[in-house]
C-alpha positions in Angstrom: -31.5 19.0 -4.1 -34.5 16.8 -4.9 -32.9 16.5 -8.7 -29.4 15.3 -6.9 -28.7 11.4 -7.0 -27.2 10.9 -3.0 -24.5 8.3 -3.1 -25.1 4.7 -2.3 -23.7 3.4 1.2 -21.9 0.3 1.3 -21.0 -1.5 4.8 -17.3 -3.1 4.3 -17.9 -6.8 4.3 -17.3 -8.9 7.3 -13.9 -10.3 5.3 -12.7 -6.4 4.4 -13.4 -5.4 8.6 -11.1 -8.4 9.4 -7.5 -8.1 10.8 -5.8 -9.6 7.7 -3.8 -12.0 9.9 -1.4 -12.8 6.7 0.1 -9.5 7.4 0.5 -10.2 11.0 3.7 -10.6 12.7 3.9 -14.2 13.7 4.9 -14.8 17.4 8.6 -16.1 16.7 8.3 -12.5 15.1 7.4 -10.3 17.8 10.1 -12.5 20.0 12.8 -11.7 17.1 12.2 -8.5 17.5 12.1 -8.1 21.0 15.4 -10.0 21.3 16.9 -7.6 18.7 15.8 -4.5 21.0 16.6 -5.8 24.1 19.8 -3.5 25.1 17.4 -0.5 23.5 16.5 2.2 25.5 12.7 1.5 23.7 12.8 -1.8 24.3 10.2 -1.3 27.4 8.1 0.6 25.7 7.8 -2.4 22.5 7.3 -4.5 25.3 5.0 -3.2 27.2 2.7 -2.5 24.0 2.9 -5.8 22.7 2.2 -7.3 26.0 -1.1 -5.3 26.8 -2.5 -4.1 23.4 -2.2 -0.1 24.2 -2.5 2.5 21.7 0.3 4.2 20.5 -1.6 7.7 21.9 -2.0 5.4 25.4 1.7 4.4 25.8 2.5 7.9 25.3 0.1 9.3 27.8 0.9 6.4 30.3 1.5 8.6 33.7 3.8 7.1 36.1 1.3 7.3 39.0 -0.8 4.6 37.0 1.7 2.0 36.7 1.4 -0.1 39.9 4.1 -2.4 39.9 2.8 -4.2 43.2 -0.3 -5.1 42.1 0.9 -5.8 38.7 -1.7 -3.2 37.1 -1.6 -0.7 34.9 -4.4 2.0 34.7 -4.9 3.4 31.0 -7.1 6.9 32.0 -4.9 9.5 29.9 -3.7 10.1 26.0 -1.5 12.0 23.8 -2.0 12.4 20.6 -0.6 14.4 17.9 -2.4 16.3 15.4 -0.5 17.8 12.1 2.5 18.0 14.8 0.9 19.2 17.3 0.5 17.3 21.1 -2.8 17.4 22.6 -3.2 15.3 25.9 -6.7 14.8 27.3 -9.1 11.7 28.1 -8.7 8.5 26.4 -11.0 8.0 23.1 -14.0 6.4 25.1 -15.3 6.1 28.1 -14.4 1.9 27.5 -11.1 2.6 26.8 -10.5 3.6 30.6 -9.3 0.7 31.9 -7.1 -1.4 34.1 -5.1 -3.9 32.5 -3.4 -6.6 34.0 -0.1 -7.3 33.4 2.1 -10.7 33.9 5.7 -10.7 36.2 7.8 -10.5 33.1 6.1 -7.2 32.4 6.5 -6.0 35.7 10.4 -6.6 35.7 10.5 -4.8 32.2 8.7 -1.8 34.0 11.4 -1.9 37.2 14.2 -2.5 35.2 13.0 0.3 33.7 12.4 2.5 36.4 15.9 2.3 36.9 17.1 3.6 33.6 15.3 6.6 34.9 16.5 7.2 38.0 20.2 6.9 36.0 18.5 9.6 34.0 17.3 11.6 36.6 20.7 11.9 38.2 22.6 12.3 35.0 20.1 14.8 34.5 20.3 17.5 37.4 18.9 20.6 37.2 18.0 19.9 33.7 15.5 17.3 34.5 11.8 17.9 33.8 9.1 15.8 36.0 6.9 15.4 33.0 4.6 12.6 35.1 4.7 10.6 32.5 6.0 6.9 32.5 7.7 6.5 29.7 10.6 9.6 28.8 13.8 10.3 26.6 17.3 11.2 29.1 15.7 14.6 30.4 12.0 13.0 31.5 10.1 14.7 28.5 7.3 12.8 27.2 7.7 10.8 24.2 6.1 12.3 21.4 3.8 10.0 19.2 6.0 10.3 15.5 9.1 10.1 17.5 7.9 6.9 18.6 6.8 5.4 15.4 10.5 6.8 13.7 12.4 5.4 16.1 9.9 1.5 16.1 10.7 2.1 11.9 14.8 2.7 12.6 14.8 -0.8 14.7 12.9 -2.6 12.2 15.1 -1.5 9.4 18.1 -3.0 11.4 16.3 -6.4 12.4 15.7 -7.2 9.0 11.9 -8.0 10.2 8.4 -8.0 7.9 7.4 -4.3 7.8 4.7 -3.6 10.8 3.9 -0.8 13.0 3.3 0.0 16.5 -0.3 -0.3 16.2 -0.1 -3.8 14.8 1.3 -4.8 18.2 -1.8 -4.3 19.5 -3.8 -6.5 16.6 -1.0 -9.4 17.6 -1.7 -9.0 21.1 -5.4 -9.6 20.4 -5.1 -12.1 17.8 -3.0 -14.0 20.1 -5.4 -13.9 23.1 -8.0 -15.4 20.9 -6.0 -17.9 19.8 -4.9 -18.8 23.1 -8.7 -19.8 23.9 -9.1 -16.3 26.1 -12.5 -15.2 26.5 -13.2 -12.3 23.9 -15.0 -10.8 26.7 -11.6 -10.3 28.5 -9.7 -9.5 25.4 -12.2 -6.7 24.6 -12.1 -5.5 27.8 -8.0 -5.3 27.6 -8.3 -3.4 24.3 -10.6 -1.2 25.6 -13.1 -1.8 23.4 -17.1 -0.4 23.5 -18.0 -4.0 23.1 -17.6 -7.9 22.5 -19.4 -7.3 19.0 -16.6 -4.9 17.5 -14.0 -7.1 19.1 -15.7 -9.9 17.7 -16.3 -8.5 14.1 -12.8 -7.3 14.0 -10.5 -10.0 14.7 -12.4 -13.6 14.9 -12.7 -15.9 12.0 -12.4 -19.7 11.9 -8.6 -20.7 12.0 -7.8 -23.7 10.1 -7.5 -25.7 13.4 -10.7 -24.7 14.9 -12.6 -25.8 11.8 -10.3 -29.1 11.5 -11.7 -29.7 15.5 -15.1 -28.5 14.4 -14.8 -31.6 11.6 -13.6 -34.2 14.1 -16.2 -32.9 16.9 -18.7 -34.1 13.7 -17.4 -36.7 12.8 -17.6 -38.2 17.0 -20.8 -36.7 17.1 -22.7 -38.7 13.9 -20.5 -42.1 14.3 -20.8 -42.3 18.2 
């Protein structure tokens, strides 16, 4: 062991941690998309991920009983993940990633709207129904499993002709977006479910064109009075 040469540790630059924005659906994108999906019975589910930054093993676990429409909040405390095709359902990732997240009235008319489909369901349904708990379910109130919904996010690509993405990059454009938008990164890391402001910070934040073009002009004011 004292002969053996141990192998050197490189940090990933700052550059190779960034969200490569290029490969970023742009926001006409995302509201291609969700126009192309909008008589889908996943459409809520696209919706509700792009709208709040969830993880694909959060969406899945999302229990009805933590979706309050009334107060417009939606409580992420459970996941499902699945391991060489195998569920397992149990805590979110971190104790940060237990959350509420607030969500805006269009969201909240996605989630009624929804609610609807599956009470339609439930009656189609019967005897056959199973009260998984969960929020989001195929015609029989199963839980949706994680690869079923990444298949069926690839199958409505395909047919909108769209830049390949996945689910998960719905949550880097919902972030991206926020930060653009001027929103604190405070709140945005607290949306995500992040441990803290310096992850979010490291991971998604770098000088757009137009904040270094203000960051010129504020200069320019600044020296010539």
């Amino acid at each position: 062991m004292q002969d053996a040469t141990l192998p050197r540790f490189e940090r990933r630059s700052r550059k190779a941690r960034l969200i490569d924005r290029k490969k970023l659906w742009t926001p006409s994108e995302l509201q291609a998309f969700l126009a192309h999906t909008r008589d889908d019975r996943w459409y809520p589910v696209w919706y509700v991920l792009a709208s709040t930054g969830m993880r694909r093993s959060e969406i899945c676990g999302l229990r009805a009983e933590s979706v309050d429409v009334q107060r417009a909040v939606i409580t992420v405390d459970w996941k499902v993940v699945s391991i060489h095709n195998k569920l397992y359902e149990g805590d979110p990732k971190s104790e940060s990633s237990i959350r509420e997240i607030t969500i805006d009235d269009h969201t909240v008319q996605v989630l009624r709207d929804w609610r609807e489909v599956k009470r339609s369901d439930r009656r189609a349904a019967r005897d056959a129904w199973v009260d998984s708990g969960f929020e989001f379910t195929d015609e029989i109130g199963r839980g949706i499993h994680p690869e079923r919904l990444s298949r069926n996010f690839t199958n409505a690509l395909k047919s909108s002709g769209l830049r390949h993405t996945t689910p998960h990059a719905l949550r880097h454009l919902h972030a991206t977006l926020l930060l653009d938008a001027g929103v604190p990164v405070k709140v945005v890391s607290a949306r995500l479910g992040h441990a803290s402001t310096a992850f979010t910070q490291d991971r998604y934040i770098k000088v757009t064109e137009r904040a270094d073009r203000a960051a010129a002009q504020a200069t320019a004011q600044f020296m010539m009075g």
